[in-house]
CHARMM-style PDB file with segment names, atoms N, HN, CA, C and O in Angstrom:
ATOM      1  N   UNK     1      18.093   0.804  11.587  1.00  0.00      PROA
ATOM      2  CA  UNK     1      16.994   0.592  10.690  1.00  0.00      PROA
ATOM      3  C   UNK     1      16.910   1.807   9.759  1.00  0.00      PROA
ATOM      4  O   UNK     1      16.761   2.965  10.149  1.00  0.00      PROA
ATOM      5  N   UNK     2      17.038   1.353   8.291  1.00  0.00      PROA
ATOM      6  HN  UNK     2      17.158   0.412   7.974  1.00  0.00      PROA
ATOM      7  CA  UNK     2      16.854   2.697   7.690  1.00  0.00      PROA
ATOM      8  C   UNK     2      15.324   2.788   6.619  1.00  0.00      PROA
ATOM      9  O   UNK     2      14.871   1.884   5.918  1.00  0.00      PROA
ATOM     10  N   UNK     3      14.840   4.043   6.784  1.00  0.00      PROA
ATOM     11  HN  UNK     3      15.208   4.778   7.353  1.00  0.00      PROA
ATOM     12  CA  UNK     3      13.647   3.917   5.725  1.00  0.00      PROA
ATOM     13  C   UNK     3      14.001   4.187   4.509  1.00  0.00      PROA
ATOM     14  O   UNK     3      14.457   5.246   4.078  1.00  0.00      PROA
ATOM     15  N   UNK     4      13.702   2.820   3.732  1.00  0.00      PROA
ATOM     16  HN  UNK     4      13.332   1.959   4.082  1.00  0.00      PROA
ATOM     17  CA  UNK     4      13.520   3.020   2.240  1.00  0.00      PROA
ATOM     18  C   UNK     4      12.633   4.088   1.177  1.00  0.00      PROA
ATOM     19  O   UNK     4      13.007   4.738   0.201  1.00  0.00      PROA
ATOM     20  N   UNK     5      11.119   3.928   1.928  1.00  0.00      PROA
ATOM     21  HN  UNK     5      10.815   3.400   2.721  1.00  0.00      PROA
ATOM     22  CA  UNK     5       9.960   4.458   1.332  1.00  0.00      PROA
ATOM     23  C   UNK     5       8.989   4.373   2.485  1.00  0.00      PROA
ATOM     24  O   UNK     5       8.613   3.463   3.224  1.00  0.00      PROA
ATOM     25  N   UNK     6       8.614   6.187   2.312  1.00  0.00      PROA
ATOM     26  HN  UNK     6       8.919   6.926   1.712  1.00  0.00      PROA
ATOM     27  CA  UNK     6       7.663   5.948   3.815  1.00  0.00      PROA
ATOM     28  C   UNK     6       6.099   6.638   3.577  1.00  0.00      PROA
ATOM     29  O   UNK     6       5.881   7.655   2.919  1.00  0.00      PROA
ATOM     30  N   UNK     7       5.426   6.088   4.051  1.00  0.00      PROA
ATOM     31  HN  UNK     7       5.604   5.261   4.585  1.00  0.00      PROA
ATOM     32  CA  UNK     7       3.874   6.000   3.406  1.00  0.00      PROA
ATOM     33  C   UNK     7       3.789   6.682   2.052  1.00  0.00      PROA
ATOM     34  O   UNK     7       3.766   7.896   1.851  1.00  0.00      PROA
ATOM     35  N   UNK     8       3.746   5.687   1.139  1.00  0.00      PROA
ATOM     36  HN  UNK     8       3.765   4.701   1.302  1.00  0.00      PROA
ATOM     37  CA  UNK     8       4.192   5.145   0.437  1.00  0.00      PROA
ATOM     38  C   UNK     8       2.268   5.290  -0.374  1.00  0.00      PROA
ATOM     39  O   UNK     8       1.486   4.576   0.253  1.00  0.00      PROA
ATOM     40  N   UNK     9       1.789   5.853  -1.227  1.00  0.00      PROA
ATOM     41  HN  UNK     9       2.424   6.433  -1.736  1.00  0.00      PROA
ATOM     42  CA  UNK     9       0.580   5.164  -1.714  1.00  0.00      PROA
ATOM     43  C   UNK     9       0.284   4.807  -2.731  1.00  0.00      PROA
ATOM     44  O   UNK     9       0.367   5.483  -3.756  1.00  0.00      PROA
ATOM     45  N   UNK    10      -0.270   3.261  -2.624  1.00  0.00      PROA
ATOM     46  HN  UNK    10      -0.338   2.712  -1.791  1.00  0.00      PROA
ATOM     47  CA  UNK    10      -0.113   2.241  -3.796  1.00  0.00      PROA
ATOM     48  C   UNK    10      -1.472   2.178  -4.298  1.00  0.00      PROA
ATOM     49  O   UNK    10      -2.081   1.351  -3.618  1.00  0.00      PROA
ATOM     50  N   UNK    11      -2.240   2.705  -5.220  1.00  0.00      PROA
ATOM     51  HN  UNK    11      -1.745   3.376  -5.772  1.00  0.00      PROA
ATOM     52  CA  UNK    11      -3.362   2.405  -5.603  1.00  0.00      PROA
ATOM     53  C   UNK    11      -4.111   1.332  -5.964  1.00  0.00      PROA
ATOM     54  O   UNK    11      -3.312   0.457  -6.298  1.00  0.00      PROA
ATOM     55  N   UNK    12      -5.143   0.966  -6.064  1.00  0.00      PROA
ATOM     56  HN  UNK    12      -5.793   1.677  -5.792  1.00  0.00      PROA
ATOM     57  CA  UNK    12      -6.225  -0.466  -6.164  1.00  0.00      PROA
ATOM     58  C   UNK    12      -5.269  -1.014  -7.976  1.00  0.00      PROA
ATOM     59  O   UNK    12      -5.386  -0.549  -9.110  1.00  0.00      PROA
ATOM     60  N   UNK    13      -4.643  -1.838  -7.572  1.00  0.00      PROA
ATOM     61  HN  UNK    13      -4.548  -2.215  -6.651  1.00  0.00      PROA
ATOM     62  CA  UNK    13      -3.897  -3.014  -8.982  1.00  0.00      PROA
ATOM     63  C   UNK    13      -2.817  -2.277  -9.616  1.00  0.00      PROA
ATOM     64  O   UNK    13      -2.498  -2.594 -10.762  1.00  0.00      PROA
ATOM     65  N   UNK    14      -2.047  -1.073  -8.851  1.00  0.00      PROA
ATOM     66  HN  UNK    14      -2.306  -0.816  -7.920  1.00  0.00      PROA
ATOM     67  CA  UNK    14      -0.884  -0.757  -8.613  1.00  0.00      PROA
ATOM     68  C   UNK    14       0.037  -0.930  -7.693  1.00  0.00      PROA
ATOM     69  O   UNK    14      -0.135  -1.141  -6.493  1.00  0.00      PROA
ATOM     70  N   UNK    15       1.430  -0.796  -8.525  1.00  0.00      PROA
ATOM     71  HN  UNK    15       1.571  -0.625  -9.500  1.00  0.00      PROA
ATOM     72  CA  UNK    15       2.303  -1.581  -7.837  1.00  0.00      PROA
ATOM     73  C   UNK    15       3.630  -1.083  -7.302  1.00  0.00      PROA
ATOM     74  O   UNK    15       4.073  -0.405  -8.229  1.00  0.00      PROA
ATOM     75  N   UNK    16       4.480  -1.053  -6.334  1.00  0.00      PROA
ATOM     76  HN  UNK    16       4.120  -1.604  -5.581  1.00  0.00      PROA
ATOM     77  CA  UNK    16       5.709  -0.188  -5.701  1.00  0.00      PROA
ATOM     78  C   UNK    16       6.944  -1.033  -5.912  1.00  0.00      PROA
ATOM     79  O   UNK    16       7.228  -2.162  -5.512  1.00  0.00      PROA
ATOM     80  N   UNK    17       7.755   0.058  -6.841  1.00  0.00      PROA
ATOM     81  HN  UNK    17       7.525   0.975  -7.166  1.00  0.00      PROA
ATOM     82  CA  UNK    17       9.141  -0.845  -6.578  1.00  0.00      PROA
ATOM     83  C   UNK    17      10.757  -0.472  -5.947  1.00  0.00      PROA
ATOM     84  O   UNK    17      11.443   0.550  -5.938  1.00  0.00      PROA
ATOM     85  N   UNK    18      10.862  -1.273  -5.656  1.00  0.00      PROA
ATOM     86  HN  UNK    18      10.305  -2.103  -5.663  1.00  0.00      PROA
ATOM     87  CA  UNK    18      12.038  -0.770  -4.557  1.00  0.00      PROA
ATOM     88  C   UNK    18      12.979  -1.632  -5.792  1.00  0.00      PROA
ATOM     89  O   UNK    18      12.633  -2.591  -6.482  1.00  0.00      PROA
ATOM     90  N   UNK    19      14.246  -0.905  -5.764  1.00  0.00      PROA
ATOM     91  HN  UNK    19      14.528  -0.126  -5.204  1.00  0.00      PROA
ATOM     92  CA  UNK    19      15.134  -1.211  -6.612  1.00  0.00      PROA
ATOM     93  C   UNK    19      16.129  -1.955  -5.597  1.00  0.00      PROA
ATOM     94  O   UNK    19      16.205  -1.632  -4.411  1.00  0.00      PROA
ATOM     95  N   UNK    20      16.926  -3.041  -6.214  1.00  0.00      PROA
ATOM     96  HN  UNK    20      16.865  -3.303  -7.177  1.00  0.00      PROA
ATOM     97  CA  UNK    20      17.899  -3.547  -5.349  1.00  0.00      PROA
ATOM     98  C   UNK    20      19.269  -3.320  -5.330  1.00  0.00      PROA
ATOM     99  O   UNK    20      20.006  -3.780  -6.202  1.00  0.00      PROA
ATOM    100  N   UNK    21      19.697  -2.591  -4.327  1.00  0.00      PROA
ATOM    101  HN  UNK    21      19.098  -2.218  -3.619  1.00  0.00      PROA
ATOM    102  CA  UNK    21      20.960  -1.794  -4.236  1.00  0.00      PROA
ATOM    103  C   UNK    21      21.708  -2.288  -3.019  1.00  0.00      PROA
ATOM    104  O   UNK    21      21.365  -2.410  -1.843  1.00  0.00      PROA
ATOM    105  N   UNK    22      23.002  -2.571  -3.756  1.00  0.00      PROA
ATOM    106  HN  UNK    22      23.280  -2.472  -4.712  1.00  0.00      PROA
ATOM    107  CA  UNK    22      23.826  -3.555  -3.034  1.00  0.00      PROA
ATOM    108  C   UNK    22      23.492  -4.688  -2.888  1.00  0.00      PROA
ATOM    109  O   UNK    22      23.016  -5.361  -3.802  1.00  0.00      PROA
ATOM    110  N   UNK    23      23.686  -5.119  -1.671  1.00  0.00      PROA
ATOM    111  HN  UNK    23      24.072  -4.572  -0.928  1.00  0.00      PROA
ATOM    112  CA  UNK    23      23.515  -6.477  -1.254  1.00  0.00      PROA
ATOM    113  C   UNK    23      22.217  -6.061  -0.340  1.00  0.00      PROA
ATOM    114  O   UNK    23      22.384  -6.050   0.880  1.00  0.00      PROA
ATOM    115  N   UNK    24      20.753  -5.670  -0.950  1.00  0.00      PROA
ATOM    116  HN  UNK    24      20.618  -5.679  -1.941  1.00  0.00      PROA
ATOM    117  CA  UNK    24      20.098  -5.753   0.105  1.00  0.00      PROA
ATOM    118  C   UNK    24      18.891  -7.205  -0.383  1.00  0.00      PROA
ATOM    119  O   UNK    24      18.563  -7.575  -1.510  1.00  0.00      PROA
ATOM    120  N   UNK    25      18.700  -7.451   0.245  1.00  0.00      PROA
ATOM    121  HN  UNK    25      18.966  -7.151   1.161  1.00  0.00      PROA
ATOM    122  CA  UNK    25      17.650  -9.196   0.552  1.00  0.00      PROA
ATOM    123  C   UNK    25      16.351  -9.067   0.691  1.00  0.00      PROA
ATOM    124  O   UNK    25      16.151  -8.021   1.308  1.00  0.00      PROA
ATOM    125  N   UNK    26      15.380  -9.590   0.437  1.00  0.00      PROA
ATOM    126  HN  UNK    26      15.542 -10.440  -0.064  1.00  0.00      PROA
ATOM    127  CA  UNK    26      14.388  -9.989   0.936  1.00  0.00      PROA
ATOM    128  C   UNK    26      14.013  -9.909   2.171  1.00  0.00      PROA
ATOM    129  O   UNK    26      13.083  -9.354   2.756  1.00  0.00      PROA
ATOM    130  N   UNK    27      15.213 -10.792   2.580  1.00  0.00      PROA
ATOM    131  HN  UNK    27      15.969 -11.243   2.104  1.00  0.00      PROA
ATOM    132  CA  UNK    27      15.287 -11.086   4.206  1.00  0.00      PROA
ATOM    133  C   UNK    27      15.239 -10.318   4.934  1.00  0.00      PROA
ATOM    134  O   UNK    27      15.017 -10.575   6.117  1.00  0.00      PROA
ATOM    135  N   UNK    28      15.488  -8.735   4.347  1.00  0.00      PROA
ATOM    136  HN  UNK    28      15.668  -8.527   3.385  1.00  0.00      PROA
ATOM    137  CA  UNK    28      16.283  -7.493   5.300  1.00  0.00      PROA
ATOM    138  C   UNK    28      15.426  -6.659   5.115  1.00  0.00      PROA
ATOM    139  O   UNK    28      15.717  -5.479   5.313  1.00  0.00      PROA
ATOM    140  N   UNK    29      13.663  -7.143   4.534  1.00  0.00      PROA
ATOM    141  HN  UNK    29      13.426  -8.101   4.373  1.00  0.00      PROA
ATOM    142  CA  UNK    29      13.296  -5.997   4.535  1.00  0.00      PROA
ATOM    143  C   UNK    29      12.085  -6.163   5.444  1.00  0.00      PROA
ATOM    144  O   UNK    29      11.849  -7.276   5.914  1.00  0.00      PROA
ATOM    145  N   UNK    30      11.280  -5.085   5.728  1.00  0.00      PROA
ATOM    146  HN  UNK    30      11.472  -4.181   5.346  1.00  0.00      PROA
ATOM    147  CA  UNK    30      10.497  -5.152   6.780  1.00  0.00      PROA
ATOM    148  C   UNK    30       9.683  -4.232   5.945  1.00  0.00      PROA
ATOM    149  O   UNK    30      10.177  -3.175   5.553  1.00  0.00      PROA
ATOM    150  N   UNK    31       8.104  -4.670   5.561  1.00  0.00      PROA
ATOM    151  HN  UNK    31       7.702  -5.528   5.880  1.00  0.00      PROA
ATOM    152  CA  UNK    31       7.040  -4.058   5.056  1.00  0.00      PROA
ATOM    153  C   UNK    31       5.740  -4.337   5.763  1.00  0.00      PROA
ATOM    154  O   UNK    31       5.120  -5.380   5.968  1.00  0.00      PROA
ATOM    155  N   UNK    32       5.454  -2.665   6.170  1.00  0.00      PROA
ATOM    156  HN  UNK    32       5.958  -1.817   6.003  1.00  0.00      PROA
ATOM    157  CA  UNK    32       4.337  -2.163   6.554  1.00  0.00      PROA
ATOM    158  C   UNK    32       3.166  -1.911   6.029  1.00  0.00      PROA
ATOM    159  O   UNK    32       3.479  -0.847   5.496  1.00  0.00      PROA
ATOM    160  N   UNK    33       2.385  -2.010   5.838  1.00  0.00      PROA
ATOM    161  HN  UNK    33       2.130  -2.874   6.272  1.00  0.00      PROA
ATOM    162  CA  UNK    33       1.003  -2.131   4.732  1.00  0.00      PROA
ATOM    163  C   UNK    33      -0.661  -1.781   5.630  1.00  0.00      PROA
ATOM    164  O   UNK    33      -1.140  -2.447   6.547  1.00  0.00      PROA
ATOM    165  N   UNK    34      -1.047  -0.955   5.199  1.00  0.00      PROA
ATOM    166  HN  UNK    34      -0.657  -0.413   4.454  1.00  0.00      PROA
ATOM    167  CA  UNK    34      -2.249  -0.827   5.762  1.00  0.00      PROA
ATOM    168  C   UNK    34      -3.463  -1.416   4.892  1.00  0.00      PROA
ATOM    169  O   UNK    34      -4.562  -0.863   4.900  1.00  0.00      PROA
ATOM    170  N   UNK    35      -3.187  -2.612   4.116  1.00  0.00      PROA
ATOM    171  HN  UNK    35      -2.294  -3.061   4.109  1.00  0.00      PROA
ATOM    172  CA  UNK    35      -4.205  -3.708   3.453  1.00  0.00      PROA
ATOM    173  C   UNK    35      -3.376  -5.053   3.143  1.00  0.00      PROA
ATOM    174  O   UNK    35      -2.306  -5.433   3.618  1.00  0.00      PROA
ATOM    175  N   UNK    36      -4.053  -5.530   2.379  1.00  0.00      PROA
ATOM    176  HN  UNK    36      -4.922  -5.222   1.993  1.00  0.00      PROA
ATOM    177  CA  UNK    36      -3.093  -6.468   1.692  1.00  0.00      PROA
ATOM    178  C   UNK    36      -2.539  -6.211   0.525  1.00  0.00      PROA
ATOM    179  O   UNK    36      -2.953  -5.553  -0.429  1.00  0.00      PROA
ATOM    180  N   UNK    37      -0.933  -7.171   0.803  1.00  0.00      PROA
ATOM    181  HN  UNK    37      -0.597  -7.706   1.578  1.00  0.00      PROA
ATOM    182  CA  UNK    37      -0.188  -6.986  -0.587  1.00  0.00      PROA
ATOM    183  C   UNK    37       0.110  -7.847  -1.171  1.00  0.00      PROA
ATOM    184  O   UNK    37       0.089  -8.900  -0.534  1.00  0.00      PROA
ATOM    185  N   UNK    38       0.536  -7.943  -2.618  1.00  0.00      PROA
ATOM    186  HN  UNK    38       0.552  -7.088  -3.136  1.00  0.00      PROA
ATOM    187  CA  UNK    38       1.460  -9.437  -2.789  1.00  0.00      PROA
ATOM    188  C   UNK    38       2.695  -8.775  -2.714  1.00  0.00      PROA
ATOM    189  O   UNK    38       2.908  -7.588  -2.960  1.00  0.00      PROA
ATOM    190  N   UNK    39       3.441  -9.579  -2.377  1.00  0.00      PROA
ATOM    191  HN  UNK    39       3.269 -10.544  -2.177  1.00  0.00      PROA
ATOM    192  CA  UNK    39       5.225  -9.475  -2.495  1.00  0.00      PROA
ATOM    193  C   UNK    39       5.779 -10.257  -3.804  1.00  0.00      PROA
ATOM    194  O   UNK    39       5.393 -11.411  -3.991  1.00  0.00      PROA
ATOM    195  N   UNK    40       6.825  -9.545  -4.861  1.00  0.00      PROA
ATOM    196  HN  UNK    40       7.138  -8.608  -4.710  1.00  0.00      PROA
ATOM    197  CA  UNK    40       7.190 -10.313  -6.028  1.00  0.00      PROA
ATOM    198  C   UNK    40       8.503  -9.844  -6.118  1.00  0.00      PROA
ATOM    199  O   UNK    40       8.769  -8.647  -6.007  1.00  0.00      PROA
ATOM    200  N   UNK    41       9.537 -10.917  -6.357  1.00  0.00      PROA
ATOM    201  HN  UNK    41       9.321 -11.889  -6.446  1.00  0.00      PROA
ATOM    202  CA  UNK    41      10.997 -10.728  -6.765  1.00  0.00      PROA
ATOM    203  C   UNK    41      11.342 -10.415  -8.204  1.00  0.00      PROA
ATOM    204  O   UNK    41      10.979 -11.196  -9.084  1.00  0.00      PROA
ATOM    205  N   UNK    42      11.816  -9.648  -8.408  1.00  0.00      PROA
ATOM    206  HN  UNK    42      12.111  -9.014  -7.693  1.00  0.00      PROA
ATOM    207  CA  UNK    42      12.529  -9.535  -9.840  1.00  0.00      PROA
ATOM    208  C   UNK    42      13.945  -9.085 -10.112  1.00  0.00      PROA
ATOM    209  O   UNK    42      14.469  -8.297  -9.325  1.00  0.00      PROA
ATOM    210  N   UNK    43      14.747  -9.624 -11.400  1.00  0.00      PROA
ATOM    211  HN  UNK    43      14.321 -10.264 -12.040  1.00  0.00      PROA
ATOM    212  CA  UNK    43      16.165  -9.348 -11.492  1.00  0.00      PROA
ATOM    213  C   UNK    43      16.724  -7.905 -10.303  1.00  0.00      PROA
ATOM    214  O   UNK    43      17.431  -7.940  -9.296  1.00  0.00      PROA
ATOM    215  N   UNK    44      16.190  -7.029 -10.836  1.00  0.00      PROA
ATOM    216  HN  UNK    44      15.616  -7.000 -11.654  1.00  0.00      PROA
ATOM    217  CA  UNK    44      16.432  -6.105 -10.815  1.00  0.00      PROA
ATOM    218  C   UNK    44      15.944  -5.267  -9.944  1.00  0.00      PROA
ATOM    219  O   UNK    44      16.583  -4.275  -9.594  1.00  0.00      PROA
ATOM    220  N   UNK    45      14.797  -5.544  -9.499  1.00  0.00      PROA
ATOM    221  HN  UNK    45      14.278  -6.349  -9.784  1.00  0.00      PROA
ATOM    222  CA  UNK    45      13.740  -5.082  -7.716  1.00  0.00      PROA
ATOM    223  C   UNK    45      13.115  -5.814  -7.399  1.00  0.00      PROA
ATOM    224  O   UNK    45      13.062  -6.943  -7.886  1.00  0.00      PROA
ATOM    225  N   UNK    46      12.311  -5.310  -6.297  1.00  0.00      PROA
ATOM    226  HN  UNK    46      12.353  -4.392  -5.901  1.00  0.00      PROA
ATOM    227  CA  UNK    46      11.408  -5.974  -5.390  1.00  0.00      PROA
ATOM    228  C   UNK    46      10.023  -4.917  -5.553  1.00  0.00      PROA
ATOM    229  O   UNK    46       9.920  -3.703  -5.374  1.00  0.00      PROA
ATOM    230  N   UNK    47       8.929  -6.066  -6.017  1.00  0.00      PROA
ATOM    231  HN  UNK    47       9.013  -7.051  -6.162  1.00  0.00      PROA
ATOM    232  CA  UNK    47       7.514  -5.718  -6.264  1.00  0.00      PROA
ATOM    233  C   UNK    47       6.478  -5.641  -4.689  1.00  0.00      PROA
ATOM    234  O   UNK    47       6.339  -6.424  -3.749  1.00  0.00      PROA
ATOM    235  N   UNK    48       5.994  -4.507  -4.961  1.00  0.00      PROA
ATOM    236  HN  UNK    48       6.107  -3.871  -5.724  1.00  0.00      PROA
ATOM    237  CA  UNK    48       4.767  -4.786  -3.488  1.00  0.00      PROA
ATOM    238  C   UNK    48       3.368  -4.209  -4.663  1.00  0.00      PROA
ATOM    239  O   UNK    48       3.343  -3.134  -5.262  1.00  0.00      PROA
ATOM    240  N   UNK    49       2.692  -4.921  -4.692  1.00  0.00      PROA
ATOM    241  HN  UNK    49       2.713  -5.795  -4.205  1.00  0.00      PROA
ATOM    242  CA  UNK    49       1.500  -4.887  -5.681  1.00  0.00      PROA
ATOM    243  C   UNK    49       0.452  -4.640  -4.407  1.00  0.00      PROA
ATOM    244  O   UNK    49       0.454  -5.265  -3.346  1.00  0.00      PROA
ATOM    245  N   UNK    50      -0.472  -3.526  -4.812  1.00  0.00      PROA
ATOM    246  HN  UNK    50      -0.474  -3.019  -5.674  1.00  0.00      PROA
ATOM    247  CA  UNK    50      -1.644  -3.596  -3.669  1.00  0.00      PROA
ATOM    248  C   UNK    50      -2.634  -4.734  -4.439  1.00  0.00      PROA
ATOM    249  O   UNK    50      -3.185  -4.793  -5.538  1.00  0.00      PROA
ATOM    250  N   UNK    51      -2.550  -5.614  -3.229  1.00  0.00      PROA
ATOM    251  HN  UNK    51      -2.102  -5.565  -2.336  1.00  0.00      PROA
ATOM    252  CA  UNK    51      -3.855  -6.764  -3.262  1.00  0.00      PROA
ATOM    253  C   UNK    51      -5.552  -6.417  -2.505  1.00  0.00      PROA
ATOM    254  O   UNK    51      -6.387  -7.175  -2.012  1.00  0.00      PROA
ATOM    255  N   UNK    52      -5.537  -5.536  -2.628  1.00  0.00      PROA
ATOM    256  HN  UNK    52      -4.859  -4.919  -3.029  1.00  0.00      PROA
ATOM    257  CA  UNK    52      -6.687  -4.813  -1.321  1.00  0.00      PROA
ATOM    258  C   UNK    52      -8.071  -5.029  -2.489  1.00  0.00      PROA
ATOM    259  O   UNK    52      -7.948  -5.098  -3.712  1.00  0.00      PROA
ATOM    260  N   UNK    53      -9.184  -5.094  -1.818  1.00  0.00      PROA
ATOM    261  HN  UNK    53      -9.284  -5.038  -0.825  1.00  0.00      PROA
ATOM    262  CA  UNK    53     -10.408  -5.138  -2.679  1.00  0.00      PROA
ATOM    263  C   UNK    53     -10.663  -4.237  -3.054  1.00  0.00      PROA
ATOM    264  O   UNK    53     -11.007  -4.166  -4.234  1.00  0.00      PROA
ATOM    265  N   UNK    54     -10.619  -3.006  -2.178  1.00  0.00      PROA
ATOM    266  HN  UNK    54     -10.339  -3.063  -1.220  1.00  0.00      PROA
ATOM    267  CA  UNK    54     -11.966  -1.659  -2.618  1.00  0.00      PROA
ATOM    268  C   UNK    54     -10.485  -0.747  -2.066  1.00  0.00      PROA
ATOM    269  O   UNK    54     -11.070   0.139  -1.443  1.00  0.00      PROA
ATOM    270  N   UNK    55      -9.825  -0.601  -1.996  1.00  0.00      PROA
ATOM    271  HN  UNK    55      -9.350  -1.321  -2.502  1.00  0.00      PROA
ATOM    272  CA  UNK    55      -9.182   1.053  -1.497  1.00  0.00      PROA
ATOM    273  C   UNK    55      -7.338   0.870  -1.796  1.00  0.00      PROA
ATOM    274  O   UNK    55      -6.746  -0.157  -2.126  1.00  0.00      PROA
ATOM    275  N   UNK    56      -6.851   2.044  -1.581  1.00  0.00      PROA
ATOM    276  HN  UNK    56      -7.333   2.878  -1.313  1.00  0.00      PROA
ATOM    277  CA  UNK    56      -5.605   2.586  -2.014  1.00  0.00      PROA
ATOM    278  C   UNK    56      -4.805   2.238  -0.458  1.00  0.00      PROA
ATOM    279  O   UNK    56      -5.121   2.547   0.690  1.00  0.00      PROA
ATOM    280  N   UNK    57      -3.708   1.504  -0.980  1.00  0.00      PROA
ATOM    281  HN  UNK    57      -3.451   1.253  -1.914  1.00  0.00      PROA
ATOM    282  CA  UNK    57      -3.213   0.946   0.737  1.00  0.00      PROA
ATOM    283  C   UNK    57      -1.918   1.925   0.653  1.00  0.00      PROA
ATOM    284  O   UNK    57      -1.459   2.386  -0.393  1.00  0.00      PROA
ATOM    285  N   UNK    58      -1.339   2.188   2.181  1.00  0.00      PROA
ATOM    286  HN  UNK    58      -1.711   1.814   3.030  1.00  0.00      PROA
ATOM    287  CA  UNK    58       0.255   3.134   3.025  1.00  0.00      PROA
ATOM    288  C   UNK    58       0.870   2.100   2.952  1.00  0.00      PROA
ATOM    289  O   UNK    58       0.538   1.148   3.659  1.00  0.00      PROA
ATOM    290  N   UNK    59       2.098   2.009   1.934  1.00  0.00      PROA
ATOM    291  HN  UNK    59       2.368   2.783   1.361  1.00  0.00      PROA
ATOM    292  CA  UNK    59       3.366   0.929   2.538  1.00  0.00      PROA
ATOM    293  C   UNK    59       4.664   1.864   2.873  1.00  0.00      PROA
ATOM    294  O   UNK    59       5.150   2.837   2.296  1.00  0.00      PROA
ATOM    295  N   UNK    60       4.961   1.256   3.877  1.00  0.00      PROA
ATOM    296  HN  UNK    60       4.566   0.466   4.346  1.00  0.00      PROA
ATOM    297  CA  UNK    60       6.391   1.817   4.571  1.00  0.00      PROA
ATOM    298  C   UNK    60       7.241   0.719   4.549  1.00  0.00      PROA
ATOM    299  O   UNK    60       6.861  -0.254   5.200  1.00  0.00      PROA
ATOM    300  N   UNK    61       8.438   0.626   3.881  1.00  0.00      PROA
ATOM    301  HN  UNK    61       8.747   1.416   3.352  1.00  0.00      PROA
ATOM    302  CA  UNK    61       9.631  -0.326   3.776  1.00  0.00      PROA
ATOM    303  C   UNK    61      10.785   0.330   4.369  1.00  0.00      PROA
ATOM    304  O   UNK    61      11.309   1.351   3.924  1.00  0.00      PROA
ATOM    305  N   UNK    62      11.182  -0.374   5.489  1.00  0.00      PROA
ATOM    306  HN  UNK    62      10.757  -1.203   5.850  1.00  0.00      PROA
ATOM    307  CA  UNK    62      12.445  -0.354   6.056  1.00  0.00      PROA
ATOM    308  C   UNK    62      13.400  -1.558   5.744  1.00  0.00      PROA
ATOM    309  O   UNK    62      13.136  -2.481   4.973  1.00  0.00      PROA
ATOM    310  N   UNK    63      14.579  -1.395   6.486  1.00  0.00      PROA
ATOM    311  HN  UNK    63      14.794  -0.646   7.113  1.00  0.00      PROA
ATOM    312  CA  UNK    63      15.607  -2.321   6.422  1.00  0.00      PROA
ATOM    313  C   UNK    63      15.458  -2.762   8.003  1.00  0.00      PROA
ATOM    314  O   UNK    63      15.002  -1.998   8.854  1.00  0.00      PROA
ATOM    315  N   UNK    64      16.046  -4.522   8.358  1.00  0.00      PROA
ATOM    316  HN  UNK    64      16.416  -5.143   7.667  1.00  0.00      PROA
ATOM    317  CA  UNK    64      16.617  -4.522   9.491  1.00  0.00      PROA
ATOM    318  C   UNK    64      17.526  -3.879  10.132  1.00  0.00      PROA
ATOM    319  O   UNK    64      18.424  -3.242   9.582  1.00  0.00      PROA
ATOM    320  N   UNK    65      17.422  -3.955  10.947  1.00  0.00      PROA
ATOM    321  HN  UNK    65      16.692  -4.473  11.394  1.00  0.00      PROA
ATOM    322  CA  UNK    65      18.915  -3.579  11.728  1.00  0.00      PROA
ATOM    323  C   UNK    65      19.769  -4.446  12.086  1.00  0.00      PROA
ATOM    324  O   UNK    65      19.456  -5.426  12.762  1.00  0.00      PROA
ATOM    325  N   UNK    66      21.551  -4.083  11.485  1.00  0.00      PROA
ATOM    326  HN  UNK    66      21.805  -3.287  10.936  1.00  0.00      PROA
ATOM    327  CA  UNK    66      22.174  -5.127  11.537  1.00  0.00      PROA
ATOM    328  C   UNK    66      23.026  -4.994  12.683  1.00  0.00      PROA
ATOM    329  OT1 UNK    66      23.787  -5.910  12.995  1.00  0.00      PROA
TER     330      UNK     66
END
């Protein structure tokens, strides 16, 4: 398992992007969040937008282990 980005802080209608390098997936990732997030695909990365009402959320993105 490797860490991508580790507590990580995403402010109230800001957003984290992990760039996509190599062959890494959707599938392969594992996100930690201390609120809610949305998750969004794009060409080129992967979006974690804080969805939280009132506060600044910790995301930690790892990979599976293959």
């Amino acid at each position: 398992m490797a860490i991508i980005k580790q507590d990580a802080i995403v402010p109230l209608g800001r957003m984290l992007f992990i760039p996509k390098d190599g062959n890494l997936k959707k599938e392969d990732l594992i996100i930690e969040a201390s609120g809610q997030y949305k998750f969004a695909e794009k060409p080129d990365c992967y979006v974690i937008k804080n969805d939280d009402c009132c506060r600044s959320i910790t995301v930690t993105v790892k990979t599976k282990e293959e």
